[in-house]
C-alpha positions as CSV (number, residue, x, y, z in Angstrom):
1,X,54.6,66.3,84.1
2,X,56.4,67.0,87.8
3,X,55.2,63.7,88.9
4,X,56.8,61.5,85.6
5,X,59.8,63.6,85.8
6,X,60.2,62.3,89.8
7,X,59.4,59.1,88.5
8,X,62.0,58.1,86.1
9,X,65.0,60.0,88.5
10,X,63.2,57.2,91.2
11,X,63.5,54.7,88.8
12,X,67.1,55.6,87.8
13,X,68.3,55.8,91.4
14,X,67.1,52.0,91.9
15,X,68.7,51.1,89.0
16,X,71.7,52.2,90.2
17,X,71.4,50.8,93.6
18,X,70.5,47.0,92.1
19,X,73.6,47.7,89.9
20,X,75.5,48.1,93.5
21,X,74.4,45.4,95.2
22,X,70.6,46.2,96.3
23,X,71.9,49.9,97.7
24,X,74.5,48.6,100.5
25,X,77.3,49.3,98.3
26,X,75.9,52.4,97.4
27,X,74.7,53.6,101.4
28,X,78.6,52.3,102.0
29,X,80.2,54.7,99.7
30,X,77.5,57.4,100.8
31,X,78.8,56.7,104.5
32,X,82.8,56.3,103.0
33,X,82.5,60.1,101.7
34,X,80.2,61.6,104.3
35,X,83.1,60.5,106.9
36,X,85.9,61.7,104.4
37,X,84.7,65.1,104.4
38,X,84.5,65.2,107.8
39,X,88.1,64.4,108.2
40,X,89.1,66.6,105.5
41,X,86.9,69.5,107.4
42,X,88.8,68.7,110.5
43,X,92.0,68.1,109.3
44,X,91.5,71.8,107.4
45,X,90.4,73.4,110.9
46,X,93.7,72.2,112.6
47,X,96.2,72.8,109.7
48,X,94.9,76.5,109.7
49,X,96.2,77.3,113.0
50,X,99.4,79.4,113.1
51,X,102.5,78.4,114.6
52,X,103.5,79.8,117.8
53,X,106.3,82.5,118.4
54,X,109.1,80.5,119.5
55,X,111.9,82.2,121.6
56,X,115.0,83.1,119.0
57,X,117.3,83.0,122.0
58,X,116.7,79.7,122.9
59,X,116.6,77.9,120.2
60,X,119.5,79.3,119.0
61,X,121.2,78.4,122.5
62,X,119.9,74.4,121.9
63,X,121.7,74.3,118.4
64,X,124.9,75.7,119.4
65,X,124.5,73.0,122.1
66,X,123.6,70.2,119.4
67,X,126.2,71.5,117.3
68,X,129.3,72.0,120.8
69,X,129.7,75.5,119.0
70,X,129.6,78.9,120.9
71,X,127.0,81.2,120.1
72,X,129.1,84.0,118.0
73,X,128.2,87.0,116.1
74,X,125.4,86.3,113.2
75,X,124.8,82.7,114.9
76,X,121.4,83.4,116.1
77,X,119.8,85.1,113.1
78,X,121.1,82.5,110.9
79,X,119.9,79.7,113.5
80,X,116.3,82.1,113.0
81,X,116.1,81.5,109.4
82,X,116.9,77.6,109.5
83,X,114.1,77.3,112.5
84,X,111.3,79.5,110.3
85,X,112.0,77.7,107.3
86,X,111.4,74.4,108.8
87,X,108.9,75.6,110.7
88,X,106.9,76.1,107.4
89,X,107.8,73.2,105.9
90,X,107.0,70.5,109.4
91,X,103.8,72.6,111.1
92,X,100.7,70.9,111.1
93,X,99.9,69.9,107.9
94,X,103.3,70.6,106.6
95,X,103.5,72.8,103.5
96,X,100.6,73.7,102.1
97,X,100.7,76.0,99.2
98,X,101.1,73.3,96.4
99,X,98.7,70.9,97.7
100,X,96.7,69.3,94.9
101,X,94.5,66.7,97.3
102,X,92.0,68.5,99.8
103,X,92.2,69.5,102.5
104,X,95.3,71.5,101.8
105,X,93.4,71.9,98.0
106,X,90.1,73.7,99.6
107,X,92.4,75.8,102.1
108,X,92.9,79.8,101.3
109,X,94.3,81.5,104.7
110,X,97.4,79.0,105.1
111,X,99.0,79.4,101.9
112,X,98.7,83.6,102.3
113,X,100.9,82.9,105.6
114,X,103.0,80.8,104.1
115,X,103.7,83.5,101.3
116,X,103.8,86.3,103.4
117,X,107.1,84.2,105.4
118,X,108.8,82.9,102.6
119,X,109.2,86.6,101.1
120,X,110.9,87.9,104.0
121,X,113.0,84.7,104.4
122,X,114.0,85.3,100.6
123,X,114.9,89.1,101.6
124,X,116.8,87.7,104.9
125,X,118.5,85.3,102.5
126,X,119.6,87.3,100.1
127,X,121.2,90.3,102.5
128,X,122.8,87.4,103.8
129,X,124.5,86.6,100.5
130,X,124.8,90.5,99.2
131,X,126.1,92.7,102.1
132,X,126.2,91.0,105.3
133,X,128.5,88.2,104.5
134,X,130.9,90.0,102.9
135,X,133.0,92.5,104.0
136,X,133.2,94.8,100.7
137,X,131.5,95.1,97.4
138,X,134.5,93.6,95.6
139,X,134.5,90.3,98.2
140,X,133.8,87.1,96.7
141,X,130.3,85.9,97.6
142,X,129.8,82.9,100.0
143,X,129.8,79.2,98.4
144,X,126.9,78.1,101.0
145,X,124.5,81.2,101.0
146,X,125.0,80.9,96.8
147,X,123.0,78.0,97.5
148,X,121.0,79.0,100.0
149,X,119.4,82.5,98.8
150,X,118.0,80.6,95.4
151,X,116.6,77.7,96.6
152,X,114.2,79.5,98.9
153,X,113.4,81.5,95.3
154,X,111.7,78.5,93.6
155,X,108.3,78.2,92.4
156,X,106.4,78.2,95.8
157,X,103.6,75.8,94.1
158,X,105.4,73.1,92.7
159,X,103.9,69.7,93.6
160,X,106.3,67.3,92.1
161,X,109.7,67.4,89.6
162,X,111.1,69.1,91.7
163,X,108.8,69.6,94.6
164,X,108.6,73.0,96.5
165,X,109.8,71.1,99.9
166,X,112.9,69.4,98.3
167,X,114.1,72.8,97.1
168,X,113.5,74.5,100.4
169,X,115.3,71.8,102.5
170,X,118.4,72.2,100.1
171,X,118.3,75.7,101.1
172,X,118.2,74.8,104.9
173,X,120.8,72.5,104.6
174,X,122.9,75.1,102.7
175,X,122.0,77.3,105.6
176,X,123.5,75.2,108.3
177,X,126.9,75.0,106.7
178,X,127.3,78.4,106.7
179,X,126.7,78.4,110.2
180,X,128.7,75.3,110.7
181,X,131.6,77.2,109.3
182,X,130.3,80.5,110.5
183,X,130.6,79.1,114.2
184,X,134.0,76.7,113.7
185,X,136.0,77.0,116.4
186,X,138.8,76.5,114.9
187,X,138.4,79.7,113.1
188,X,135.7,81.0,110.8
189,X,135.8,79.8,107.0
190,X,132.0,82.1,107.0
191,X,131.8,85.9,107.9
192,X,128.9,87.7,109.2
193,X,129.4,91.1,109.2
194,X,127.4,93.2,111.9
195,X,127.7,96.7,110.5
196,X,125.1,99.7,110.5
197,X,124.9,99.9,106.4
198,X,124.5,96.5,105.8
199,X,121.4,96.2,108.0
200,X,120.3,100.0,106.9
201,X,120.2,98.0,103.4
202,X,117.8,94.9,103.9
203,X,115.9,97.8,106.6
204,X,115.4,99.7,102.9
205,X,114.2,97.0,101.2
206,X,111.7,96.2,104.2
207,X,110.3,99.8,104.3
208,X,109.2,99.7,100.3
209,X,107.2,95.8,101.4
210,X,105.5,96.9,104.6
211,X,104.3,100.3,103.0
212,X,103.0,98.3,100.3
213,X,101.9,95.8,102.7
214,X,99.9,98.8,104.9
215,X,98.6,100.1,102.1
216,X,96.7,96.8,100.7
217,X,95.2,96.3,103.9
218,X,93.6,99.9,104.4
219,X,92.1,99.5,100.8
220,X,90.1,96.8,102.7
221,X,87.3,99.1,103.2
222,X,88.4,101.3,99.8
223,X,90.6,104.6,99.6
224,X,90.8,107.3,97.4
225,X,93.9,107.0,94.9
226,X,95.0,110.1,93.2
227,X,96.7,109.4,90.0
228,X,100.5,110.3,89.0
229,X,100.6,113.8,87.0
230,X,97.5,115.5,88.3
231,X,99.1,118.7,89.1
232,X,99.4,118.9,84.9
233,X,96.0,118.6,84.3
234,X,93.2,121.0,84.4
235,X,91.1,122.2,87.2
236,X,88.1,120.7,85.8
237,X,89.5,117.3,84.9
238,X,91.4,116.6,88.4
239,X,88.3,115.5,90.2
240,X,87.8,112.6,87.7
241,X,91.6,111.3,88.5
242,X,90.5,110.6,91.8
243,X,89.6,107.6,91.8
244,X,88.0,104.7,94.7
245,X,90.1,101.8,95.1
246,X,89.1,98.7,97.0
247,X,90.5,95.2,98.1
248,X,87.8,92.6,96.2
249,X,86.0,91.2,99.2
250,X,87.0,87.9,98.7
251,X,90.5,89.1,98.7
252,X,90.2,90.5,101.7
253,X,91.3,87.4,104.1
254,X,93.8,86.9,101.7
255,X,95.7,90.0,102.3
256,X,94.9,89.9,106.2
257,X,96.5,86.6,106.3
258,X,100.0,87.4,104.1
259,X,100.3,90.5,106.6
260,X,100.2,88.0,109.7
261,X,102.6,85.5,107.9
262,X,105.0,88.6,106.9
263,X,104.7,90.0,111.0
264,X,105.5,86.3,112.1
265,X,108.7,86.1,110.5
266,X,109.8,89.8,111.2
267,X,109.0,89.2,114.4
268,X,111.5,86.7,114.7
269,X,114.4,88.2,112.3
270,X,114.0,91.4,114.6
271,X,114.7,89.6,117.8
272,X,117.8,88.1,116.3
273,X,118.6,91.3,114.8
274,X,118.3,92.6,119.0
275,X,121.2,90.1,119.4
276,X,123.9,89.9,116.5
277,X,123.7,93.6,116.2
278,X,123.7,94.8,119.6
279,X,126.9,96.7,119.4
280,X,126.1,98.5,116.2
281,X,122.4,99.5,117.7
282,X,124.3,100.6,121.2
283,X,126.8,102.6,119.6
284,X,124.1,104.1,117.5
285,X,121.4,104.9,120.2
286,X,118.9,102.4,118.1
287,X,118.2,99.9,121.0
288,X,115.1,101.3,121.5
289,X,113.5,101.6,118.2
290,X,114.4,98.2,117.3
291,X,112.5,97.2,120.6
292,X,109.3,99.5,119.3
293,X,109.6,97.4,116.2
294,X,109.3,94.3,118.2
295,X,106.6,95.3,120.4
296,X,104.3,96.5,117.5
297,X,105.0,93.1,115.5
298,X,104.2,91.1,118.5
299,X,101.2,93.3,118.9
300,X,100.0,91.7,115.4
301,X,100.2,88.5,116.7
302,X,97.6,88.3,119.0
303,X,95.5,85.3,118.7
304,X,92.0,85.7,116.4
305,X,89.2,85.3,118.0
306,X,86.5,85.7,115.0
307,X,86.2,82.5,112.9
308,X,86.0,85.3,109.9
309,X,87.8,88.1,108.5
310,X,85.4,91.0,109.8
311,X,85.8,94.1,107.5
312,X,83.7,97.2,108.8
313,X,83.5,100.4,108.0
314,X,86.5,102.7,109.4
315,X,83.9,103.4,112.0
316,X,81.3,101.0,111.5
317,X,79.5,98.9,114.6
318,X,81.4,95.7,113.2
319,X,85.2,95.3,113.6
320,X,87.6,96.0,110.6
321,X,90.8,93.2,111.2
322,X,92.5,94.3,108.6
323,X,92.5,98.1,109.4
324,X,93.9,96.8,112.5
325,X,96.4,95.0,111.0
326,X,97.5,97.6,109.4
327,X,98.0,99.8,112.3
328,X,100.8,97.7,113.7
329,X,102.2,97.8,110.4
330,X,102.6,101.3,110.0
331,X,103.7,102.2,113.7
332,X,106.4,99.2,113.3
333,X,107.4,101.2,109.8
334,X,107.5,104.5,111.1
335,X,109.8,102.5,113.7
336,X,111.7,101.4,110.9
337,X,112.1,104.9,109.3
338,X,113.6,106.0,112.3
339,X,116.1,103.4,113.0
340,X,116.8,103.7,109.7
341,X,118.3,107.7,110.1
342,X,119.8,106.6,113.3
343,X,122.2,103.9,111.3
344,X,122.7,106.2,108.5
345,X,124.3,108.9,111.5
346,X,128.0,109.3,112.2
């Protein structure tokens, strides 16, 4: 029976191969994919690496001098935001969340990075439009960052009608004439308003993300989670509201990957943050925590030396990347936390 069954799959392979030409059409298009997938694997190996940290002080410095503007207040954090978001649009590969054709199909670790920047360019946007830019609750929002602050909200997988890149590069360009007007010196039509509350406000939002953020990655190797309203219930019944929570291991590199994206673009937002609010950080004694902040976010960026996500045990013989992730996160938090009271002082 083994032997008829090889027989007719032998006999229907030759018929396929006469059909093609005696089998050199069909060994061509065996060789046509065979090299395809190589160049798709390679092409997915390079796309995967991260983009560098760039220096927010010079490139801010080369655009003022592309632009013959002068580098004042708010001009390098929103020179930042334009050079992140084109960053993720023109890096190797280019954008790769809505790919529909491999290799950008078969990839999982890019898009998380690209997720975990665009949040905090959306939260960066919209303080921008909110607080920053205007000098009082009752001001009159800004025409440009009205632009900006939604495009960088759409659908972050759309291939086509509109496609996700279009949208983002009308946000870009919406970006740079605010700081077109923002830097014109002929006096500002654009206002950037370097004042303790209105960073203590995006610093808010931030603390809810990264805690969130922190906690994801710990549940790597599973934490308990004790449930809202124990103290109500009886003695007997609180040990089964206790109960094991853990990341899906094939979530894992996922999660690792949105927290390096997120650290990324804080990193940089920070360091511009160092410069446009220098006064307000000097007057309030916060200098040095926002230089913590930057030194545990640069910390996170060390280069990855394991072609996998390892996740051992707290303290298991293999290493546990996400628990170390999650480290810098917290310290760079608990940074944030106290630059935070510092701010809120008199």
């Amino acid at each position: 029976m083994l032997n008829k069954t090889r027989g007719f799959f032998r006999q229907r392979l030759e018929d396929i191969q006469d059909y093609l030409g005696g089998g050199k059409v069909f060994k061509g298009l065996v060789v046509l994919l065979v090299i395809y997938l190589i160049v798709t694997i390679v092409l997915g190996i390079y796309w995967s690496s991260e983009p560098d940290t760039f220096s927010v002080r010079d490139e801010a410095q080369q655009r003022a001098q592309a632009m013959n503007r002068e580098m004042v207040t708010g001009f390098t954090t929103t020179s930042t935001l334009i050079h992140m978001t084109e960053t993720l649009l023109d890096k190797p590969g280019g954008y790769i969340t809505n790919d529909i054709m491999p290799p950008g199909l078969w990839m999982d670790n890019m898009p998380h990075w690209e997720y975990g920047v665009l949040v905090q360019l959306r939260d960066m946007s919209r303080a921008l439009r909110q607080d920053i830019s205007r000098s009082q609750s009752q001001s009159a929002e800004d025409p440009d960052l009205t632009v900006a602050e939604p495009q960088l909200h759409f659908d972050n997988n759309s291939w086509v009608l509109p496609s996700t890149e279009s949208e983002y590069r009308r946000g870009i360009a919406a970006l740079k004439r605010y700081l077109d007007r923002l830097s014109n010196p002929n006096g500002p039509q654009a206002q950037f308003y370097a004042r303790a509350d209105n960073l203590n406000n995006w610093l808010a939002d931030l603390e809810t993300r990264l805690g969130s953020l922190s906690r994801r990655l710990s549940e790597s190797v599973g934490k308990q989670s004790v449930s809202e309203g124990m103290d109500e219930l009886p003695e007997k019944s609180k040990e089964d509201e206790i109960a094991s929570v853990k990341t899906p291991w094939t979530e894992i590199d996922d999660v690792f990957y949105e927290a390096r994206g997120t650290s990324w673009a804080l990193l940089h937002i920070f360091r511009a943050i160092e410069v446009d609010f220098r006064d307000v950080l000097k007057d309030k004694n916060a200098l040095v925590s926002v230089r913590q902040i930057i030194v545990e976010l640069e910390g996170s960026q060390q280069a990855m030396w394991s072609p996998v996500i390892l996740n051992g045990s707290g303290f298991g013989i293999l290493a546990n990347h996400s628990l170390t992730m999650a480290s810098y996160l917290a310290r760079a938090n608990s940074a944030i936390i106290d630059l935070r009271e510092l701010l809120s002082r008199g």
